[in-house]
Structure formats: structure tokens, C-alpha cells
C-alpha positions in Angstrom: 70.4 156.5 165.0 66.8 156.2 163.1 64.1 156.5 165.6 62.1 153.4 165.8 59.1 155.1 164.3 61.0 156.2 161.5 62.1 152.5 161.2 58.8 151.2 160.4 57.3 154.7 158.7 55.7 153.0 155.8 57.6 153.1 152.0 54.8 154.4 150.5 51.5 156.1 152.2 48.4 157.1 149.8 46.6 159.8 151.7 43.1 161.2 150.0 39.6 162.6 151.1 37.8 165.4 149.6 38.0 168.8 149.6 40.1 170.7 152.4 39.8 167.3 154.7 42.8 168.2 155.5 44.7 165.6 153.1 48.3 168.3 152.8 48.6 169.1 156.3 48.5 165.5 157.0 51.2 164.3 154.3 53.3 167.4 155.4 53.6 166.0 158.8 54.0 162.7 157.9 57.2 163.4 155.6 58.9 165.9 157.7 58.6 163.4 160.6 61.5 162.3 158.8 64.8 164.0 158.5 65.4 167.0 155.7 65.1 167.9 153.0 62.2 166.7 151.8 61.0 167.2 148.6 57.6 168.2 147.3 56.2 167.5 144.4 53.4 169.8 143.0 51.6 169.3 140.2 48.6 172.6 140.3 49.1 174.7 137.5 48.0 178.3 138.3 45.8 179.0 135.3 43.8 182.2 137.5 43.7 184.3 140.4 42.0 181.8 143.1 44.5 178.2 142.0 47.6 180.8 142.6 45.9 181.9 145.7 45.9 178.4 146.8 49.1 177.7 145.4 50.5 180.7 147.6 49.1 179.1 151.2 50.2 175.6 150.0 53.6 177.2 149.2 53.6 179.3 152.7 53.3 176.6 155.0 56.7 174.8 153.4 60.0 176.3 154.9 63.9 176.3 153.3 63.6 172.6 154.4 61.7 171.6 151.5 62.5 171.6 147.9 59.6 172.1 145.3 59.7 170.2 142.2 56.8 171.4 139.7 55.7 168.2 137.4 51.8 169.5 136.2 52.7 166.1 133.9 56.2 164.5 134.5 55.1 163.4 137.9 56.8 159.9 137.3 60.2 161.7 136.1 59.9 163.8 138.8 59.8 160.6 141.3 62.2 158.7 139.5 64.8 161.9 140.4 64.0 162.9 143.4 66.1 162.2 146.5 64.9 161.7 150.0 62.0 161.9 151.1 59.0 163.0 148.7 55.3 164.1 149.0 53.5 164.6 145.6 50.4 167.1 146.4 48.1 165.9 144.3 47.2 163.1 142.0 43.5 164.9 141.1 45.3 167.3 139.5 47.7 165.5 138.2 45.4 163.5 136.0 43.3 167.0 135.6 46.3 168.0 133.8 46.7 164.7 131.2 42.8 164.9 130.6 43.1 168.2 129.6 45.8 167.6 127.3 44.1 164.6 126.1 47.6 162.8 127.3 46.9 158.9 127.2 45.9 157.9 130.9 46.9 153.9 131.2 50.4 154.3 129.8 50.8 157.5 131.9 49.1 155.4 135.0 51.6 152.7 134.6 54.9 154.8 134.4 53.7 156.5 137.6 53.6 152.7 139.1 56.7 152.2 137.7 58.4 154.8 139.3 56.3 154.3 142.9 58.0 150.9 142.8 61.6 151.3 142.5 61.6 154.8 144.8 63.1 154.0 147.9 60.8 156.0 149.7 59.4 157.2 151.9 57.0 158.6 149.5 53.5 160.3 150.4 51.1 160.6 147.3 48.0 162.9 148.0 44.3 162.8 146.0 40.7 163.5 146.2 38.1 160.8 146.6 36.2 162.1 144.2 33.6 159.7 144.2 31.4 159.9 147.3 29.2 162.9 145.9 26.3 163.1 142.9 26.7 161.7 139.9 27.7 164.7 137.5 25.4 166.5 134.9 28.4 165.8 131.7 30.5 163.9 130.3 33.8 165.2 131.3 33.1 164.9 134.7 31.7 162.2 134.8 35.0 160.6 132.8 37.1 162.3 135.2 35.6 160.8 138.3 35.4 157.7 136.8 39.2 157.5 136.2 40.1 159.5 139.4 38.4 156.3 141.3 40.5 153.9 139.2 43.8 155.9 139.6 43.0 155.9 144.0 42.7 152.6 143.4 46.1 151.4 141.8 48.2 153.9 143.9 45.9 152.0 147.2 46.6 148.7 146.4 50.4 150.0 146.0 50.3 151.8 149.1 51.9 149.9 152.1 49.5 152.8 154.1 46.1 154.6 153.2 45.0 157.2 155.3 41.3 158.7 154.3 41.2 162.0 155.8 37.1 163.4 157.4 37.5 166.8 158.8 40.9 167.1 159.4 41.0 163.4 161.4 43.0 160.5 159.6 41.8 157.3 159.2 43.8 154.7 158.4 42.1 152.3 155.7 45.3 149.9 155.4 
């Protein structure tokens, strides 16, 4: 018998904040409050020493229960297959990934809806809110934070949950 928390755990929750807030530990709890296995869904790509460091202590905390699932830009294939509950750790990098390969962002935005909409759930996407700090000195940046914010913004008004994470505390925005 499902608990009645798991009954009404949310389809789809959007968790973000910014740096170490605190956003995986959160979205790690909230899937494995729900039966095994769970997969996760990463999408870093360790291109030096300190991303595989972090990669390594993400990795770490994550036991036989879970089944990793590396998408650095097939994160809407990678939805669209998985079975049971799914975390996808983390949308900024995500779209770090298709900028950098100059991938076109709408078309990849909207197969990622796509795919949030006819999973099952319960699915836990996690991001950086990017957008609460200076405005930065170059282009680039500035392009990526501008489509970061857009992207948090589509997967929010998807979300049936948002949780904005402030020094390890959740707060849920919807």
C-alpha cells in the first residue's frame, strides 16, 4: 500500500537556488522518499580535475539503489526512457552543454517539455537561479543567464512543485 504522502508526492517538482544551497541533497531526498530504484540523471561533463571532483562526491552519496544515466545533451531521451522515479541534476549544466556546442536552445527547450509532459513521474529537475547576482562583464554570460532564467521559467510553470533552496532550507514557491 502507497503511503499517503507518496500519494500526493507531486508529478513533477523544479527544485533550484544557487550555488551549494543545497538544491541535490534536497531532490535526493525527495525521490528516494519514494520506493527504488530511482534513477538519476546527470548531465556534468568532467572536462578537469575540480568538475570530476564534484562529480565524485555527487556520485558518493548515491548507493546500488540508484541507477545513473549520463545525458550532457540527450536529457529529453534520457527522460523519455527512464523508468521509475527520476531526478535530473542539473539543468544549468545542461544548457551549459548545448551553448557550448552552439546546439539550438528553443527546439532543444521544447523536446525537454515534451518529454516532462508525458513522464509519468515522479520527476525532480534541479538548476541554478542564476540570476540574483551582478550583471556579467561579457557577452556569453550574460546570454547564458539570460536563457538560464527563461529555461527556470518554462520547467516552473510546468512544475506541479518549486522548491527555492537558501542555505540548505527549502522553500516552497508553488
Amino acid at each position: 500500500m502507497t503511503s499517503p504522502r507518496l500519494r500526493t508526492s507531486p508529478r513533477l517538482t523544479f527544485v533550484l537556488g544557487g550555488a551549494r544551497s543545497g538544491k541535490s541533497r534536497h531532490a535526493e531526498a525527495l525521490i528516494s522518499a519514494h520506493p527504488a530504484p530511482w534513477t538519476y540523471i546527470a548531465t556534468a561533463q568532467a572536462f578537469d580535475e575540480e568538475m570530476r571532483d564534484r562529480i565524485a562526491d555527487h556520485q558518493a552519496r548515491r548507493d546500488e539503489s540508484w541507477r545513473t544515466v549520463d545525458a550532457p545533451l540527450a536529457l529529453p531521451e534520457a527522460i523519455s526512457a527512464a523508468k521509475g522515479p527520476i531526478l535530473v541534476d542539473c539543468l544549468t549544466l545542461w544548457l551549459t552543454n548545448l551553448m557550448l556546442g552552439k546546439h539550438a536552445l528553443q527546439p532543444a527547450f521544447a523536446r525537454l517539455a515534451e518529454a516532462l509532459a508525458s513522464t509519468p513521474g515522479p520527476v525532480v529537475l534541479v538548476s541554478n537561479e542564476v540570476g540574483l547576482s551582478i550583471v556579467p562583464d561579457n557577452a556569453l554570460a550574460r546570454a547564458f543567464r539570460d536563457e538560464q532564467g527563461r529555461l527556470n521559467q518554462q520547467i516552473a510553470a510546468l512544475a506541479d512543485r518549486v522548491v527555492f533552496m537558501v542555505a540548505g532550507l527549502p522553500m516552497v514557491v508553488k
